[in-house]
C-alpha positions in Angstrom: -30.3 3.3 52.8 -32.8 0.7 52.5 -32.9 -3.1 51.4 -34.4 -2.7 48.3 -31.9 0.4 47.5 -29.3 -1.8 48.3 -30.3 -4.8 45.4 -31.3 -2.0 43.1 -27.6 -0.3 43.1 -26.2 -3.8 43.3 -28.3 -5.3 40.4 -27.4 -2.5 38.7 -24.0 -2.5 38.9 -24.4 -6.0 38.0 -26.4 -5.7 34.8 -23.2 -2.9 34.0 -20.6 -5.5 34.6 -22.8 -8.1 32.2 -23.2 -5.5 29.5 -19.3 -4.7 29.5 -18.5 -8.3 29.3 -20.5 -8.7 26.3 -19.1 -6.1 24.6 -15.7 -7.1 25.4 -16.9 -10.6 23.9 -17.9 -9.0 20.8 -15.5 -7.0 20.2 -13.0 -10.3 20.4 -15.3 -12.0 18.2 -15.4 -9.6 15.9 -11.4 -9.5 15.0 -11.4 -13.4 15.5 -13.7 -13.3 12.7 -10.9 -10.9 10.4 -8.1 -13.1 11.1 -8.7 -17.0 11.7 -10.3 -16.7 7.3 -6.7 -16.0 6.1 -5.2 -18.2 8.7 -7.1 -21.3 7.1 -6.4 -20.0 3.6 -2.6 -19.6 4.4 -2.7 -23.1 6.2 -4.2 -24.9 3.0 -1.2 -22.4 0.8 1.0 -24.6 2.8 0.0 -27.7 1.8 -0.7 -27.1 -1.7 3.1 -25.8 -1.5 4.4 -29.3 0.0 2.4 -31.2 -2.7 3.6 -28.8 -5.5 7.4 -28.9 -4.1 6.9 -32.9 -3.9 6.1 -33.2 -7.2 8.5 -30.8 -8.6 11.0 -32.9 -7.0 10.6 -36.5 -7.4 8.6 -36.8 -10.6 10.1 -33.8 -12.5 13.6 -33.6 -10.6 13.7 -29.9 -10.7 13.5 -29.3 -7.0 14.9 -25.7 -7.4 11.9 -24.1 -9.1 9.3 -24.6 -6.7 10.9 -25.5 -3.1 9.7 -26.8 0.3 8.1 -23.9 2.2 10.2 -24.7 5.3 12.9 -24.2 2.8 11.9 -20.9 1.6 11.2 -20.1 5.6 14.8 -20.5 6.6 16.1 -18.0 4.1 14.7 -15.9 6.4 16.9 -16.0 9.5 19.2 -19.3 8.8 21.1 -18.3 5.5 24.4 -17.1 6.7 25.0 -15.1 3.3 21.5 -15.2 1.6 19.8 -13.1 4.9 21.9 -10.4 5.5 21.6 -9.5 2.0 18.1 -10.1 2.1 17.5 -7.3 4.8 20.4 -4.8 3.3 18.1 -4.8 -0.1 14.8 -4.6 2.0 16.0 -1.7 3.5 17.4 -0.6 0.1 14.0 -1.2 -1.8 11.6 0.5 1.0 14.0 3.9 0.3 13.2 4.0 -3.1 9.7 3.0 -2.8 8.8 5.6 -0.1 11.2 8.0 -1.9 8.9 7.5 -5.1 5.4 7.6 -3.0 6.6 11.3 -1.6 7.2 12.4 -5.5 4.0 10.9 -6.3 1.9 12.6 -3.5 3.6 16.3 -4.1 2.8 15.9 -7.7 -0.3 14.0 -7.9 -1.7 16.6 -5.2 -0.5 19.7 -7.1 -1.1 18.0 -10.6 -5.3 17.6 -9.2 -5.3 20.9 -7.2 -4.5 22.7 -10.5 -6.8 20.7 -12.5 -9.8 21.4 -9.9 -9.7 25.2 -10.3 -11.2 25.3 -14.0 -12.7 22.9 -16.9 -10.4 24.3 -19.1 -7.2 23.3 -17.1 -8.8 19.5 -16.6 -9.6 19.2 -20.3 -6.0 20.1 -20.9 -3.8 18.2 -18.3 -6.1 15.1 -17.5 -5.4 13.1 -21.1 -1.4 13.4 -19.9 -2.2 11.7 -16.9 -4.2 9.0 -18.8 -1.3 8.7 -21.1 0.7 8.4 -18.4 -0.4 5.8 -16.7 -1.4 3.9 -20.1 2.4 4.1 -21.7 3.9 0.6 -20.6 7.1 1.3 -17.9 9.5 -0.9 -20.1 9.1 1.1 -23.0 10.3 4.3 -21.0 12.7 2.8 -19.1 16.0 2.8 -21.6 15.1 6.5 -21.8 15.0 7.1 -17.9 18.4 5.3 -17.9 19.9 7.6 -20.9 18.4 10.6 -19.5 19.4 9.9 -15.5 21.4 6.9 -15.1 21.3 3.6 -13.6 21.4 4.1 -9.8 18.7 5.7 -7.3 17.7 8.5 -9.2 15.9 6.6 -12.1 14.3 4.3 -10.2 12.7 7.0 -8.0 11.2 8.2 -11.0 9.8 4.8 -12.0 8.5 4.5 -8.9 6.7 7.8 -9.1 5.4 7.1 -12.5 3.6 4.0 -11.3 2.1 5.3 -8.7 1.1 8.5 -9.2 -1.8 8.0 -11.3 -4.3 7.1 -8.1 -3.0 10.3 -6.6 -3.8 12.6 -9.6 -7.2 10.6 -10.0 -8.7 10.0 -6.5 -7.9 13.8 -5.5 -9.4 15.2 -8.4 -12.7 13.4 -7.9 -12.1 14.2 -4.3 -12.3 18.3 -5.0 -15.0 17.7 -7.5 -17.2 15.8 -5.2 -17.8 19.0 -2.8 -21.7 19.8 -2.7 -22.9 22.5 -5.0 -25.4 23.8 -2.0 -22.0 23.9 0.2 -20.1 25.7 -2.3 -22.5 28.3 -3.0 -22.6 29.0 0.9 -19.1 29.9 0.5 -19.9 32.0 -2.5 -22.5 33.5 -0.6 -20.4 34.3 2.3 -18.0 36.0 -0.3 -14.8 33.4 0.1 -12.5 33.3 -2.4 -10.8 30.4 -4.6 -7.9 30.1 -2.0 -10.1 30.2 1.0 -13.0 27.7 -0.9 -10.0 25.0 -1.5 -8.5 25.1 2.3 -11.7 24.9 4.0 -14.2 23.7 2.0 -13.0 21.6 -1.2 -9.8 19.7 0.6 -11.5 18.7 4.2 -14.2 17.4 1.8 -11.4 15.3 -0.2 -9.6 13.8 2.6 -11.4 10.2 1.8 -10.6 10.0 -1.9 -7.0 10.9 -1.6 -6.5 8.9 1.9 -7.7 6.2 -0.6 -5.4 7.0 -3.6 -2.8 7.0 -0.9 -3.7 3.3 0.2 -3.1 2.5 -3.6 -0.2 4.9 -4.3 1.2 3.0 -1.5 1.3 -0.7 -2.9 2.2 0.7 -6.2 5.1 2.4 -5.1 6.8 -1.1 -4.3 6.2 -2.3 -7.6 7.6 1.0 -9.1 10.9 0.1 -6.7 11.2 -3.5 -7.8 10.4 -2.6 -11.1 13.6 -0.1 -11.2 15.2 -2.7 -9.9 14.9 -5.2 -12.2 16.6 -2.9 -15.2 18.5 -0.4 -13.2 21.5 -2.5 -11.6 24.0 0.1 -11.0 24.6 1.8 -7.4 22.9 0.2 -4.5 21.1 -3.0 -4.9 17.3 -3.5 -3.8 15.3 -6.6 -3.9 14.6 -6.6 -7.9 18.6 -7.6 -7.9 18.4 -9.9 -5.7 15.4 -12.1 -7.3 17.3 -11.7 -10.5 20.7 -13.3 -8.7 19.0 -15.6 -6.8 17.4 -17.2 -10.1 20.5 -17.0 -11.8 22.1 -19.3 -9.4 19.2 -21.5 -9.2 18.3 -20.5 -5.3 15.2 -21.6 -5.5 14.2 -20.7 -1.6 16.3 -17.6 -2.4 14.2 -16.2 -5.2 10.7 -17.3 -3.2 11.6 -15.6 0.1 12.9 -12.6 -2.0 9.3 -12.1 -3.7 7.9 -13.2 -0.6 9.5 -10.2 1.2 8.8 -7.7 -1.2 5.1 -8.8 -1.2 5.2 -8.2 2.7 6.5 -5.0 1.9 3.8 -3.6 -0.1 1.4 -5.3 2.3 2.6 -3.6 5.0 3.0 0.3 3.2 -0.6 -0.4 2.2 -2.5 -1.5 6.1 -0.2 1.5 7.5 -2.0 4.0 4.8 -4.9 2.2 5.3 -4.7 2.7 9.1 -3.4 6.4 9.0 -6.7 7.4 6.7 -8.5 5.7 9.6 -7.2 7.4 11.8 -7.7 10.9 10.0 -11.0 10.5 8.5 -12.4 7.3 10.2 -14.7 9.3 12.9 -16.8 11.0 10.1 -16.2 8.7 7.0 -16.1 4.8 6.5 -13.1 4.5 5.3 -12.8 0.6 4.7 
Protein backbone atom coordinates (compact mmCIF):
# COMPACT_ATOMS: atom_id res chain seq x y z
CA UNK A 1 0.00 0.00 0.00
CA UNK A 2 1.30 3.25 -0.78
CA UNK A 3 2.03 6.61 1.20
CA UNK A 4 -0.65 8.54 -0.12
CA UNK A 5 -3.18 5.42 0.51
CA UNK A 6 -1.95 5.37 3.82
CA UNK A 7 -2.99 9.46 4.70
CA UNK A 8 -6.04 8.95 2.67
CA UNK A 9 -7.50 5.83 4.91
CA UNK A 10 -6.04 7.68 7.83
CA UNK A 11 -7.57 11.18 7.05
CA UNK A 12 -10.49 9.49 6.57
CA UNK A 13 -10.91 7.73 9.44
CA UNK A 14 -10.15 10.91 10.97
CA UNK A 15 -12.68 13.22 9.38
CA UNK A 16 -15.18 9.95 10.72
CA UNK A 17 -13.99 10.34 14.16
CA UNK A 18 -14.51 14.44 13.84
CA UNK A 19 -17.99 13.98 12.33
CA UNK A 20 -19.09 11.47 15.22
CA UNK A 21 -17.80 13.85 17.87
CA UNK A 22 -19.91 16.50 16.59
CA UNK A 23 -22.78 14.75 16.56
CA UNK A 24 -22.32 13.45 19.89
CA UNK A 25 -21.92 17.30 20.76
CA UNK A 26 -25.06 18.06 19.33
CA UNK A 27 -26.97 15.69 20.41
CA UNK A 28 -25.81 16.89 24.23
CA UNK A 29 -26.56 20.28 23.28
CA UNK A 30 -29.63 19.63 22.15
CA UNK A 31 -31.21 18.00 25.59
CA UNK A 32 -29.07 20.60 27.53
CA UNK A 33 -31.13 22.98 25.77
CA UNK A 34 -34.71 20.99 27.07
CA UNK A 35 -33.63 20.87 30.56
CA UNK A 36 -31.38 23.73 32.02
CA UNK A 37 -35.05 26.38 30.82
CA UNK A 38 -37.04 24.61 33.64
CA UNK A 39 -34.06 24.37 35.87
CA UNK A 40 -33.72 28.31 35.97
CA UNK A 41 -37.62 28.64 36.14
CA UNK A 42 -37.75 26.18 39.15
CA UNK A 43 -34.65 27.92 40.71
CA UNK A 44 -36.37 31.48 40.62
CA UNK A 45 -39.99 29.20 42.02
CA UNK A 46 -37.67 28.82 44.88
CA UNK A 47 -37.01 32.02 45.72
CA UNK A 48 -40.21 33.57 45.07
CA UNK A 49 -41.25 30.70 47.62
CA UNK A 50 -38.70 31.94 50.43
CA UNK A 51 -39.88 35.61 49.88
CA UNK A 52 -43.60 34.51 49.89
CA UNK A 53 -43.05 32.11 53.07
CA UNK A 54 -40.99 35.15 54.73
CA UNK A 55 -43.59 37.36 54.37
CA UNK A 56 -46.33 35.09 55.33
CA UNK A 57 -44.53 34.65 58.48
CA UNK A 58 -43.13 37.69 60.04
CA UNK A 59 -45.46 40.37 58.71
CA UNK A 60 -48.71 38.38 58.55
CA UNK A 61 -47.85 35.61 61.25
CA UNK A 62 -49.55 32.84 59.51
CA UNK A 63 -46.46 30.80 58.75
CA UNK A 64 -48.72 27.70 58.13
CA UNK A 65 -50.37 28.75 54.84
CA UNK A 66 -47.52 29.19 52.71
CA UNK A 67 -44.31 27.44 54.24
CA UNK A 68 -40.48 27.40 53.66
CA UNK A 69 -39.78 25.15 50.64
CA UNK A 70 -37.06 23.21 52.54
CA UNK A 71 -39.99 22.73 54.83
CA UNK A 72 -42.33 21.39 52.41
CA UNK A 73 -38.99 19.25 51.10
CA UNK A 74 -38.61 17.34 54.27
CA UNK A 75 -42.14 16.04 54.26
CA UNK A 76 -40.78 14.05 51.82
CA UNK A 77 -38.48 11.63 53.48
CA UNK A 78 -38.07 13.28 57.28
CA UNK A 79 -41.75 13.16 58.66
CA UNK A 80 -41.84 10.07 60.65
CA UNK A 81 -45.82 9.94 60.48
CA UNK A 82 -46.65 12.47 57.62
CA UNK A 83 -44.34 10.24 54.83
CA UNK A 84 -45.35 6.92 55.19
CA UNK A 85 -48.79 8.10 54.74
CA UNK A 86 -47.74 10.14 52.09
CA UNK A 87 -46.55 7.11 49.90
CA UNK A 88 -49.43 4.58 51.21
CA UNK A 89 -52.07 7.29 49.55
CA UNK A 90 -49.69 7.75 46.40
CA UNK A 91 -49.84 4.34 45.91
CA UNK A 92 -53.55 4.44 46.71
CA UNK A 93 -54.31 7.36 44.31
CA UNK A 94 -52.17 5.99 41.09
CA UNK A 95 -54.72 2.72 41.49
CA UNK A 96 -57.57 4.58 41.06
CA UNK A 97 -56.28 6.87 38.49
CA UNK A 98 -54.86 4.18 36.24
CA UNK A 99 -57.92 2.03 37.15
CA UNK A 100 -60.09 4.98 35.71
CA UNK A 101 -57.66 5.62 32.50
CA UNK A 102 -58.21 1.73 31.50
CA UNK A 103 -62.32 2.41 31.75
CA UNK A 104 -61.74 5.46 29.81
CA UNK A 105 -59.62 3.97 26.96
CA UNK A 106 -62.10 0.66 26.54
CA UNK A 107 -64.89 3.04 26.36
CA UNK A 108 -63.68 6.02 24.75
CA UNK A 109 -62.22 3.55 21.93
CA UNK A 110 -65.51 1.54 21.53
CA UNK A 111 -67.69 4.75 22.23
CA UNK A 112 -65.50 6.43 18.73
CA UNK A 113 -65.14 3.08 16.87
CA UNK A 114 -69.05 2.91 16.90
CA UNK A 115 -69.45 6.44 16.05
CA UNK A 116 -66.94 6.14 12.91
CA UNK A 117 -68.97 3.46 11.03
CA UNK A 118 -71.94 5.89 10.06
CA UNK A 119 -73.21 9.66 10.24
CA UNK A 120 -76.15 8.58 11.60
CA UNK A 121 -74.62 6.88 14.70
CA UNK A 122 -72.16 10.17 15.28
CA UNK A 123 -75.14 12.53 15.05
CA UNK A 124 -76.72 10.42 17.67
CA UNK A 125 -74.07 9.52 20.38
CA UNK A 126 -71.53 12.54 19.94
CA UNK A 127 -73.92 15.38 21.80
CA UNK A 128 -73.75 12.68 24.98
CA UNK A 129 -70.19 12.91 24.94
CA UNK A 130 -70.33 16.74 24.77
CA UNK A 131 -72.82 16.67 27.60
CA UNK A 132 -70.64 14.65 29.25
CA UNK A 133 -67.80 16.25 29.55
CA UNK A 134 -69.80 19.78 29.88
CA UNK A 135 -71.98 18.53 33.19
CA UNK A 136 -69.77 19.82 36.19
CA UNK A 137 -68.32 16.50 38.31
CA UNK A 138 -69.74 17.98 41.70
CA UNK A 139 -73.08 18.00 40.54
CA UNK A 140 -73.00 14.18 39.73
CA UNK A 141 -71.06 13.24 42.47
CA UNK A 142 -73.83 12.76 45.46
CA UNK A 143 -75.44 10.62 42.75
CA UNK A 144 -72.30 8.34 42.04
CA UNK A 145 -72.14 8.00 45.88
CA UNK A 146 -76.04 7.02 46.30
CA UNK A 147 -75.89 4.86 43.34
CA UNK A 148 -72.24 3.07 44.24
CA UNK A 149 -70.92 4.08 47.39
CA UNK A 150 -68.16 5.90 48.92
CA UNK A 151 -65.10 3.63 48.51
CA UNK A 152 -63.06 2.62 45.17
CA UNK A 153 -65.84 1.91 43.01
CA UNK A 154 -67.16 5.62 42.64
CA UNK A 155 -64.13 7.18 42.32
CA UNK A 156 -63.09 4.93 39.41
CA UNK A 157 -66.06 6.17 37.71
CA UNK A 158 -65.13 9.82 38.42
CA UNK A 159 -62.10 9.21 37.17
CA UNK A 160 -63.33 7.82 33.98
CA UNK A 161 -65.81 10.51 33.52
CA UNK A 162 -63.01 13.10 33.45
CA UNK A 163 -61.03 11.66 31.31
CA UNK A 164 -62.68 10.01 28.78
CA UNK A 165 -63.77 12.83 26.77
CA UNK A 166 -60.15 13.13 24.89
CA UNK A 167 -60.45 9.46 24.20
CA UNK A 168 -63.91 9.56 22.57
CA UNK A 169 -62.76 12.88 20.73
CA UNK A 170 -59.18 12.44 19.54
CA UNK A 171 -60.06 8.70 18.18
CA UNK A 172 -62.99 9.81 16.41
CA UNK A 173 -61.12 12.53 14.48
CA UNK A 174 -58.44 9.96 14.25
CA UNK A 175 -60.79 7.36 12.09
CA UNK A 176 -62.23 10.22 10.25
CA UNK A 177 -58.97 11.68 9.12
CA UNK A 178 -58.17 8.53 6.79
CA UNK A 179 -57.72 9.74 3.08
CA UNK A 180 -60.63 9.38 0.77
CA UNK A 181 -58.15 8.22 -2.19
CA UNK A 182 -56.90 5.53 0.51
CA UNK A 183 -60.26 4.39 1.39
CA UNK A 184 -61.51 3.97 -1.99
CA UNK A 185 -58.39 1.74 -2.69
CA UNK A 186 -59.73 -0.47 -0.14
CA UNK A 187 -63.21 -0.21 -1.66
CA UNK A 188 -61.70 -0.93 -4.81
CA UNK A 189 -59.89 -3.94 -3.71
CA UNK A 190 -63.35 -5.12 -2.32
CA UNK A 191 -62.41 -4.96 1.73
CA UNK A 192 -65.03 -4.91 3.94
CA UNK A 193 -66.04 -2.44 7.06
CA UNK A 194 -64.14 -4.93 9.43
CA UNK A 195 -61.10 -5.33 7.36
CA UNK A 196 -61.19 -1.19 6.27
CA UNK A 197 -61.08 -0.39 10.29
CA UNK A 198 -58.09 -2.91 11.27
CA UNK A 199 -55.95 -2.05 8.44
CA UNK A 200 -56.66 0.98 7.10
CA UNK A 201 -58.76 3.47 9.49
CA UNK A 202 -56.95 2.46 13.04
CA UNK A 203 -53.02 2.29 11.84
CA UNK A 204 -54.08 5.80 10.35
CA UNK A 205 -55.48 6.85 13.97
CA UNK A 206 -52.63 5.77 16.12
CA UNK A 207 -51.41 9.64 16.42
CA UNK A 208 -54.72 11.16 17.55
CA UNK A 209 -55.53 8.60 20.13
CA UNK A 210 -51.71 8.16 21.30
CA UNK A 211 -52.53 11.96 21.81
CA UNK A 212 -55.87 11.61 23.66
CA UNK A 213 -54.04 9.09 25.65
CA UNK A 214 -51.23 11.77 26.76
CA UNK A 215 -54.38 13.84 27.87
CA UNK A 216 -56.51 11.01 29.22
CA UNK A 217 -53.55 10.42 31.18
CA UNK A 218 -53.19 13.74 33.24
CA UNK A 219 -56.88 13.81 33.53
CA UNK A 220 -57.22 10.63 35.08
CA UNK A 221 -55.23 12.03 38.32
CA UNK A 222 -57.51 14.71 38.62
CA UNK A 223 -60.57 12.34 38.28
CA UNK A 224 -58.60 10.26 41.39
CA UNK A 225 -58.12 13.30 43.57
CA UNK A 226 -61.29 14.54 42.67
CA UNK A 227 -63.02 11.23 44.14
CA UNK A 228 -61.04 11.70 46.70
CA UNK A 229 -61.92 14.81 47.95
CA UNK A 230 -65.83 13.74 48.39
CA UNK A 231 -65.53 9.92 48.60
CA UNK A 232 -63.73 9.32 52.10
CA UNK A 233 -64.90 5.88 52.87
CA UNK A 234 -62.51 2.68 52.23
CA UNK A 235 -58.92 3.35 51.37
CA UNK A 236 -57.59 6.74 51.46
CA UNK A 237 -55.70 8.48 48.44
CA UNK A 238 -54.10 11.77 48.33
CA UNK A 239 -57.45 14.01 48.05
CA UNK A 240 -57.80 12.77 51.96
CA UNK A 241 -54.83 13.52 52.79
CA UNK A 242 -54.65 17.31 51.55
CA UNK A 243 -57.96 17.66 53.14
CA UNK A 244 -56.35 16.30 56.79
CA UNK A 245 -53.32 17.95 56.36
CA UNK A 246 -55.26 21.44 56.11
CA UNK A 247 -57.43 20.66 58.71
CA UNK A 248 -54.58 20.39 61.07
CA UNK A 249 -52.89 23.30 59.77
CA UNK A 250 -49.77 21.16 58.12
CA UNK A 251 -48.93 23.59 56.09
CA UNK A 252 -45.68 21.56 54.49
CA UNK A 253 -48.07 18.65 54.71
CA UNK A 254 -50.79 19.92 52.41
CA UNK A 255 -47.91 21.57 49.89
CA UNK A 256 -45.95 18.27 49.54
CA UNK A 257 -49.29 16.42 49.25
CA UNK A 258 -50.31 18.64 46.03
CA UNK A 259 -46.88 18.70 45.19
CA UNK A 260 -46.90 14.78 44.88
CA UNK A 261 -49.97 14.43 43.18
CA UNK A 262 -48.86 17.06 40.52
CA UNK A 263 -45.71 14.78 40.10
CA UNK A 264 -48.07 12.12 39.54
CA UNK A 265 -49.95 13.34 36.68
CA UNK A 266 -46.57 14.60 35.31
CA UNK A 267 -45.24 11.52 35.24
CA UNK A 268 -48.58 9.34 33.79
CA UNK A 269 -48.45 12.09 31.11
CA UNK A 270 -44.21 11.98 29.73
CA UNK A 271 -44.72 7.97 30.07
CA UNK A 272 -47.85 8.27 27.44
CA UNK A 273 -46.05 10.74 25.79
CA UNK A 274 -42.99 8.53 25.49
CA UNK A 275 -44.95 5.19 24.67
CA UNK A 276 -46.81 7.19 21.52
CA UNK A 277 -43.20 7.90 20.66
CA UNK A 278 -42.14 5.01 20.72
CA UNK A 279 -45.23 3.50 18.67
CA UNK A 280 -45.73 6.08 16.07
CA UNK A 281 -42.60 8.36 16.42
CA UNK A 282 -40.70 6.70 13.26
CA UNK A 283 -43.47 7.77 10.83
CA UNK A 284 -45.32 10.72 12.71
CA UNK A 285 -44.07 13.71 14.80
CA UNK A 286 -45.51 13.08 17.64
CA UNK A 287 -44.40 16.05 19.98
Amino acid sequence: MSLTSSQEITSGATSDSQRQQVRVFRFYSRRSSLWWPPLVVFAILVGVGYVIALYYDKVVQLPYLIPYPHLVLKEFYGDPFFTPLLYADLLNTTQVALTGLACAIIIGVGWATLMSLAKWIERSLYPYAVILQCIPILALVPLIGSLFGYEFLSRVIVATIIAIFPMVSNTLFGLQSVDQSQRELFELQGAGRVTTLMKLRFPAAMPSIFLGLRNAAGLSVIGAIVGDLFFQRGTPGLGVLIQVATARLNGPGTFAAIIIASLLGIAVFLFFGRLGRLVVGKWYDFG
